[in-house]
N, C-alpha and C positions, 0 to 999 in steps of 0.2 A: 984148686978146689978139690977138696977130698970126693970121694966115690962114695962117703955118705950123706953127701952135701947134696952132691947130684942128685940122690934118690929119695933123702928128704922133700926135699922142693915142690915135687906133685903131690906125694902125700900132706905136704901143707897144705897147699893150694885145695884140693880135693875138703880137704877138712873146712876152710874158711866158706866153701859153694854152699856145704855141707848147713855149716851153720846160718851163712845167711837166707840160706834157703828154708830152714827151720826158722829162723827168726817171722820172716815175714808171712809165713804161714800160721805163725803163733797173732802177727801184726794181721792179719786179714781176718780174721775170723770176728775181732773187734766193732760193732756195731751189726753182728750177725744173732737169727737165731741158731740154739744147738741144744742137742737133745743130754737133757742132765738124770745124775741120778741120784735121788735124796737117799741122804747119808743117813741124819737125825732129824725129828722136829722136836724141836726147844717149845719155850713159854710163847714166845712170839717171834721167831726165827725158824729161818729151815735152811741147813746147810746140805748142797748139793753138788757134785761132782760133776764138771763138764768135760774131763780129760786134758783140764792144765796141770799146771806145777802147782796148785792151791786151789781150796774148794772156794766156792760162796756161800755169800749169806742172803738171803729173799726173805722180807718181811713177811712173816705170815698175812697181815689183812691183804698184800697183793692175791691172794687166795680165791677174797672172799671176805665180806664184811660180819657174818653170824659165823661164829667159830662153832658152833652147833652143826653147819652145814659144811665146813669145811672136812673132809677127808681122805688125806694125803698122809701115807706110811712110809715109812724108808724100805728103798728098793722098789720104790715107785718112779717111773721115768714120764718128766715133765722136760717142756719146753721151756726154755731161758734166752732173754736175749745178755750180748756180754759186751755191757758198757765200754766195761776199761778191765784187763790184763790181770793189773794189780791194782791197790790202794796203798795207802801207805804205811797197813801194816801186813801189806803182801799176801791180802785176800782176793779173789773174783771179782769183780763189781755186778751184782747179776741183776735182773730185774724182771718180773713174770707180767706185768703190766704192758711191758712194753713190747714182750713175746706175743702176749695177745695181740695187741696194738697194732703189730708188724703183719699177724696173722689174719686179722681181720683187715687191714687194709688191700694184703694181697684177694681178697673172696670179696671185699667191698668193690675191687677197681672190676673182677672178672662180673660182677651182676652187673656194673653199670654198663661195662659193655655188653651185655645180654637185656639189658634192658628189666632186668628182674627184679621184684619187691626184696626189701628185706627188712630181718625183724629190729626193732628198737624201744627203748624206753627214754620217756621225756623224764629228765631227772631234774630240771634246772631253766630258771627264767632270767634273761640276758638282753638287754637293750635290742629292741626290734624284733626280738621273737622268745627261741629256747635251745637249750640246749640237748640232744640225744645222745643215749648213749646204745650204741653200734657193736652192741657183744663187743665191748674194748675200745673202739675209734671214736672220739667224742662227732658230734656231728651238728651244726646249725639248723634251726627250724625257725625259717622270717614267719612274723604274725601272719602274712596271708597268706600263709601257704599250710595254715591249721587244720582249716576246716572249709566249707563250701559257703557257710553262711558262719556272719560273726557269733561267736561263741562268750556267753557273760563268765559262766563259771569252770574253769579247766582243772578244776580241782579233780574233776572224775578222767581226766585223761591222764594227769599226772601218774608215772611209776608203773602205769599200765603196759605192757606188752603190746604192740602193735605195731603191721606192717605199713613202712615207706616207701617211696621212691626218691631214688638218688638222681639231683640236677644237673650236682656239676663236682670234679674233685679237682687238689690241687695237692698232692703230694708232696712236693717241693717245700708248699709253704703251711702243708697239713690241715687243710680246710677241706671241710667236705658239706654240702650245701643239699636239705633232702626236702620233701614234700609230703603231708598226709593228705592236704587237700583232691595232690593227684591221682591217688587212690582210690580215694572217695568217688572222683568225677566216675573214672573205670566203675565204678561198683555201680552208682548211680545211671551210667549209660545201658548196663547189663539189665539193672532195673528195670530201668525204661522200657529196653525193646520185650522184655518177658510180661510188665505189667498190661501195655497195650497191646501187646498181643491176646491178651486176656482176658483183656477193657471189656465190661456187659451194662449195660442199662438194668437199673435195681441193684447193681452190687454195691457193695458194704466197705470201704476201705477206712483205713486208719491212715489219718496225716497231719501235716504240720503246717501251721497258719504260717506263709512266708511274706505276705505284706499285706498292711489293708489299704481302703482306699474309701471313695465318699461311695461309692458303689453296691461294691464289696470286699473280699476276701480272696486273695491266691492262698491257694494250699497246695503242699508240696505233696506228694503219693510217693516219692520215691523214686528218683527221677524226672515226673513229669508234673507239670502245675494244672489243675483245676481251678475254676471260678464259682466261688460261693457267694450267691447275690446277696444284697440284704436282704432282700424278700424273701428268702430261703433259709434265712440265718434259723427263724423264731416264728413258731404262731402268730404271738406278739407282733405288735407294732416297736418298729424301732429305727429311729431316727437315721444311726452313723451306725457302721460295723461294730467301734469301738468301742462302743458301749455292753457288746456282750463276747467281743474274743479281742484276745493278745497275739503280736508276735510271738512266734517260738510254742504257743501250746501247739498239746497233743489234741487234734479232735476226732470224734467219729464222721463219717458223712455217707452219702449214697449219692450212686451216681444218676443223675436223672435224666441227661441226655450228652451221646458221646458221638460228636463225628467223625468220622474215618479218616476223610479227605481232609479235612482243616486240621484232624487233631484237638478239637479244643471240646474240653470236657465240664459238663455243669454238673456243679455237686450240690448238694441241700444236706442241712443239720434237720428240719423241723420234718420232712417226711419218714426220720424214724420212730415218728411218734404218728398215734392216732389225731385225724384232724378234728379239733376241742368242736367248731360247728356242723360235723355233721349232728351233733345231739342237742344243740342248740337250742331247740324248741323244749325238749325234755324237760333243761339243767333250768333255762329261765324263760318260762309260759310268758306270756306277755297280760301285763297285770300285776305282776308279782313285785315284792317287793325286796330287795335285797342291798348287802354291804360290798362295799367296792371301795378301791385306793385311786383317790387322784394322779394322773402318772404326767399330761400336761395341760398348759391352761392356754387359750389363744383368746382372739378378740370375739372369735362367734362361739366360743363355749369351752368346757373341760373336757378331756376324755378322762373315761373312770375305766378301771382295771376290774372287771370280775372275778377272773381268774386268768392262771396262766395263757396267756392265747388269744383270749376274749375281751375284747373291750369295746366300749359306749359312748355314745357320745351325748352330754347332757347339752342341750345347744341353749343357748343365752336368755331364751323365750321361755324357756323350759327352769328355771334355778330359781326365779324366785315368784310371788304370787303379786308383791307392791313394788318391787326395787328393780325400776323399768331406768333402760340407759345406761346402767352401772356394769363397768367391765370386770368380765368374771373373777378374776383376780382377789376382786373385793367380796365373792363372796367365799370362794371355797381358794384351798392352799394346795401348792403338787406335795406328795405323799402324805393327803389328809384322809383317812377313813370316812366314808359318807356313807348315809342310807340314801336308795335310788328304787325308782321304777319304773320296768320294761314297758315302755310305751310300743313299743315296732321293733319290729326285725325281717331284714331283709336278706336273704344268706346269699344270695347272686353276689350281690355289693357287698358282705360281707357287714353288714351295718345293725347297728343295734341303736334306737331311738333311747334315749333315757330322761327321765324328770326326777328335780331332787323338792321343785314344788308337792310335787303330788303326794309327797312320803306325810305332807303336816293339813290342816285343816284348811280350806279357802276359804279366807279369809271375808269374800264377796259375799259367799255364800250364807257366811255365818251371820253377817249382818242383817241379810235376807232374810233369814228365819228370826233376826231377830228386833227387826223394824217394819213399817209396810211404807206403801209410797203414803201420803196424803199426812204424814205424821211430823211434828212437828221438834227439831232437833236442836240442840244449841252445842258448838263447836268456836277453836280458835283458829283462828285464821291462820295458814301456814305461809302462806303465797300469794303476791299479787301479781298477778300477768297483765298484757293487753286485752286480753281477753275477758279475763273476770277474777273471782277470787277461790282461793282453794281452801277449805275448810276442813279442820282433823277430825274424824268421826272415831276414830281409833288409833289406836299405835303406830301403825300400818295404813290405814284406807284413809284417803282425801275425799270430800266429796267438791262442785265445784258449780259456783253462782256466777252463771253468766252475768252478762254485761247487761243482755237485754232481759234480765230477771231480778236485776237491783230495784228496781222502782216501773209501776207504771205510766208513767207522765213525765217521768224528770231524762236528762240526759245522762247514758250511763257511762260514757267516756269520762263526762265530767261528775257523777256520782262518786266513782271508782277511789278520787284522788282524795277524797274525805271519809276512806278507809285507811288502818295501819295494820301491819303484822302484830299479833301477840293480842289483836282485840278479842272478844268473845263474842259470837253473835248468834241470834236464833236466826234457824232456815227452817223453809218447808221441802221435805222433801219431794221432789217430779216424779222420778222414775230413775229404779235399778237394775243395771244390764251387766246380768254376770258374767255374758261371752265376753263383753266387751271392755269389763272391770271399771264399769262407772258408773256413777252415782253422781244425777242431776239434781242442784239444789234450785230454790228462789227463797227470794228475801223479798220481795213486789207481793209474793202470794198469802204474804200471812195477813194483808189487808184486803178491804174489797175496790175492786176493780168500777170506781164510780164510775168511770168515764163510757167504759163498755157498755154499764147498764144503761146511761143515756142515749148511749149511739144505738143499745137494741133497743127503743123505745118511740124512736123516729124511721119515719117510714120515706122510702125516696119519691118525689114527687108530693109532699106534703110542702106549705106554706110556715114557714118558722121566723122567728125574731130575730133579727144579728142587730150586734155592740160591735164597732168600728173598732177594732183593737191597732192596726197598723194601715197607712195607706203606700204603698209601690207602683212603682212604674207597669205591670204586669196587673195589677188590682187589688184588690181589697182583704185583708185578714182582718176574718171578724170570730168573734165569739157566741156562741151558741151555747147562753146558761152559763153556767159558773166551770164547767171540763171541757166542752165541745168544742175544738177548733174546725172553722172551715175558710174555705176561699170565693172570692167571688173577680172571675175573670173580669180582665176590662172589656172585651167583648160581651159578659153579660149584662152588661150594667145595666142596656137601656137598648128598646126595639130600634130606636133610633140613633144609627150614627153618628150623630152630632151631638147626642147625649152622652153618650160610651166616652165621658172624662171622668179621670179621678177627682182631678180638683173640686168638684161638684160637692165630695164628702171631706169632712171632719172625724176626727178622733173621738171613738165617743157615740158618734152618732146614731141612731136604730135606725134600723132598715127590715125592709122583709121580704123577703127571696123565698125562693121554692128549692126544695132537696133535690139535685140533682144526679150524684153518684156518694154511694155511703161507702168508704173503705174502712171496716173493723180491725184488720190488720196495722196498717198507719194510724189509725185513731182520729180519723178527719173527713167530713164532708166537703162536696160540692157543692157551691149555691149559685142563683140564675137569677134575677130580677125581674132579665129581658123573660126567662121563662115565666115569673107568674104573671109578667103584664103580659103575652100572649093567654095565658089559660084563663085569665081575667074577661081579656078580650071572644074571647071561645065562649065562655058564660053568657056574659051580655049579648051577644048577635042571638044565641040561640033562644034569649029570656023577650028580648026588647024587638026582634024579627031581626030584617037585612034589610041590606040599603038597596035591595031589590022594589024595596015599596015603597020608594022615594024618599026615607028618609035616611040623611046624610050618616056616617060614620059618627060623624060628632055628638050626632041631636041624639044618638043606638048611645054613647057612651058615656053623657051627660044625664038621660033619662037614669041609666044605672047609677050612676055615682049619688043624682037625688037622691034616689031611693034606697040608697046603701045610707045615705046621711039620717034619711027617713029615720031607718029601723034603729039605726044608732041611737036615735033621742029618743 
């Protein structure tokens, strides 16, 4: 071996360290960032120098998407990462995308260990939430983890700038996993201890209705939840919450009572208004007569709406002047406009009497002045009851012929059935009673009452004629004249015992008794026989002496009867 052989051989060897020592330095730097420096910008390229054997080329939108905002001059030193070496036409492979990407991963992993927000844009919506963008690192946002309470419209959070918290990362497999909700909570607890720290009875806050209930209302403050009763929603009467607030609105409220110890805070909407009844009396004097909206209808009446705040109650008695029994339904509609009048008001309760009779003419009344009792009417029969019959005096008013006003004499149960609806009949009218909305007829009084003037024409204890009309077990019905009925007991028949039979009399027969009790009411006397042969007998002893003077009971009774035959002839 030559002595240039020899000396060659290290200097080979030295040269080949050389090179694969450069090589792999040129091979490491591959999937790095490194600091370039732009050569040119083109139309949409930007070629940059990283200290290889050949520049690259970097899209310009890696930039920056508004070429407006983009600017980068040559001789400007940016970060690149370097894909690949070469390409295969012996260019850089560079990428500014990715420079960031790498950049921000590295400040992304150091907050999460610090525990720190950081800033992001929701660019993008992805199966189970959205996607952020992380200054460079694209980043997951799951739906629940959006906001605090679910959110309808995200249109306003889209493209917004706003800080996250990061969950969890995974480098390896390039996932990064963040939270706005957890932000919010933080913001939300800061809230909280600054607003109740704060908390005063009579103060004013601005919140957000966060559920209702058959109750009331939670609202949120910011932080911390208050309860807004229904009874504090509205002046107004109101049935459910829901009928005057929504989830998710914004409302005003004050705080009306706040405990310390439990925390739990009552708010009211209606006490930032003046209360409508303290002027009550002013706005509707009682008497007055005014317009008001049906708001609902029950079984015992309407309420009417006077004004905001203020409402009435028209009760069932009170709606119409003839239309008695009928549920209110049938008379008035809910959101019907009505005229009404303030009957009462009681502001303790809270209550306002109303009438929607009162607003039109009564009806009773009008009749009143426009009939007297004793006058004489003719109407159609509307109704037949057990009772009696009901007769149309007007459009509106009945009037009504008892049973015991069909006739004097006759039976009015059995009267009653030898009337029909739709007849027409004359009545007299009795008596009109406006408290009471009636109007007594008869039909008996448009004739004269024979029978009364008979029975007041007979005296009790007078001597009368009877016609055997029936004979009974119990005695006698007989007739007195052509109307008078009376009775004559079988104990009166006769002074003596052994006479006191029925069978003795005939149908038909005259007899003469003595009046014993007159009832005008029933329309029937008492009659006595036994009593006129005792007052017979009272005659004769006082006329003919006593059997004190030796002469017999018989010879005293037989002397009279002579002498009664006497005068006869």
């Amino acid at each position: 071996m030559s002595q240039a052989d020899i000396t060659a051989t290290p200097v080979n060897e030295s040269f080949s360290e050389l090179l694969d020592q450069s090589f792999q330095e040129m091979t490491s730097i591959e999937g790095s960032v490194v600091a370039g420096t732009v050569l040119t910008v083109e139309k949409d390229m930007i070629l940059i120098d990283v200290g290889l054997k050949s520049e690259g080329r970097v899209p310009l939108r890696e930039f920056g998407n508004n070429e407006e905002d983009i600017k980068i001059n040559p001789g400007d030193i940016v970060e690149v990462y370097i894909e690949r070496l070469e390409d295969i036409n012996g260019h850089a492979v560079l990428s500014r995308e990715k420079a960031r990407r790498e950049e921000s991963w590295v400040n992304l992993e150091m907050a999460l260990e610090k525990q720190q927000r950081v800033n992001g844009v929701i660019f993008g919506k992805v199966k189970g939430g959205f996607t952020v963008d992380l200054d460079g690192a694209t980043a997951f946002l799951p739906g629940s983890q959006v906001d605090i309470r679910p959110i309808k419209d995200l249109g306003a959070l889209m493209g917004t700038p706003q800080p996250f918290q990061i969950l969890k990362m995974d480098r390896r497999r390039g996932n990064i996993v963040v939270s706005r909700r957890a932000v919010l909570e933080d913001s939300r607890a800061e809230a909280r201890s600054e607003l109740v720290a704060n908390l005063q009875e009579g103060q004013v806050l601005q919140g957000v209705i966060k559920n209702i209930t058959d109750y009331g209302a939670f609202v949120d403050l910011g932080g911390v939840d208050g309860l807004l009763h229904v009874t504090d929603i509205s002046w107004k009467r109101i049935n459910h919450p829901s009928e005057a607030l929504q989830i998710g609105e914004s409302v005003q409220v004050k705080v009306i009572k706040f405990n310390d110890e439990t925390q739990r805070i009552s708010l009211g909407i209606k006490q930032l208004t003046e209360d409508p009844w303290l002027k009550v009396f002013e706005r509707f004097p009682v008497g007055s007569k005014m317009a008001g909206i049906v708001t609902n209808i029950t079984d015992y009446g309407s309420f009417v709406e006077l004004e905001d705040g203020i409402e009435g109650l028209v009760h069932v008695s009170e709606m119409s002047w003839t239309k008695k029994n009928v549920h209110p339904g049938k008379i008035v509609s809910t959101s019907e406009k009505i005229e009404v009048m303030v009957l009462e008001i009681d502001v303790q309760k809270r209550r306002i009497s109303l009438g929607i009779k009162q607003c039109i003419d009564n009806p009773w009344e009008e009749f009143k002045s426009n009939n007297k009792v004793g006058e004489t009417i003719e109407g159609e029969i509307r109704n037949i009851t057990e009772f009696g019959l009901f007769i149309g005096l007007s459009e509106d008013i009945d009037g009504l012929v008892h049973l015991s006003d069909l006739s004097w004499d006759g039976n009015g149960d059995e009267l009653i059935k030898t009337y029909s609806k739709g007849t027409s009949v004359k009545t007299k009218i009795l008596d009109i009673d406006i408290e009471k909305e009636r109007i007594s007829l008869g039909i008996k009084q448009l004739t004269e009452d024979i029978t009364a003037t008979e029975i007041g024409n007979i005296r009790k204890g007078s001597t009368v004629t009877c016609t055997i009309a029936n004979i009974t077990d119990n005695g006698l019905e007989v007739n007195v004249g052509d109307n008078i009925k009376g009775f004559i007991k079988k104990s009166d028949l006769s002074r003596e015992r052994a006479d006191q039979k029925t069978d003795r009399y005939g149908v038909g027969d005259k007899v003469d008794a003595t009046v014993t009790n007159i009832d005008k009411k029933a329309r029937k006397i008492a009659l006595s026989i036994k009593a006129k042969e005792i007052e017979e007998e009272k005659k004769a002893m006082a006329e003919y002496g006593s059997s004190d003077s030796g002469a017999s009971l018989g010879d005293i009774l037989g002397a009279a009867l002579a002498k009664k035959d006497a005068n006869s002839s």
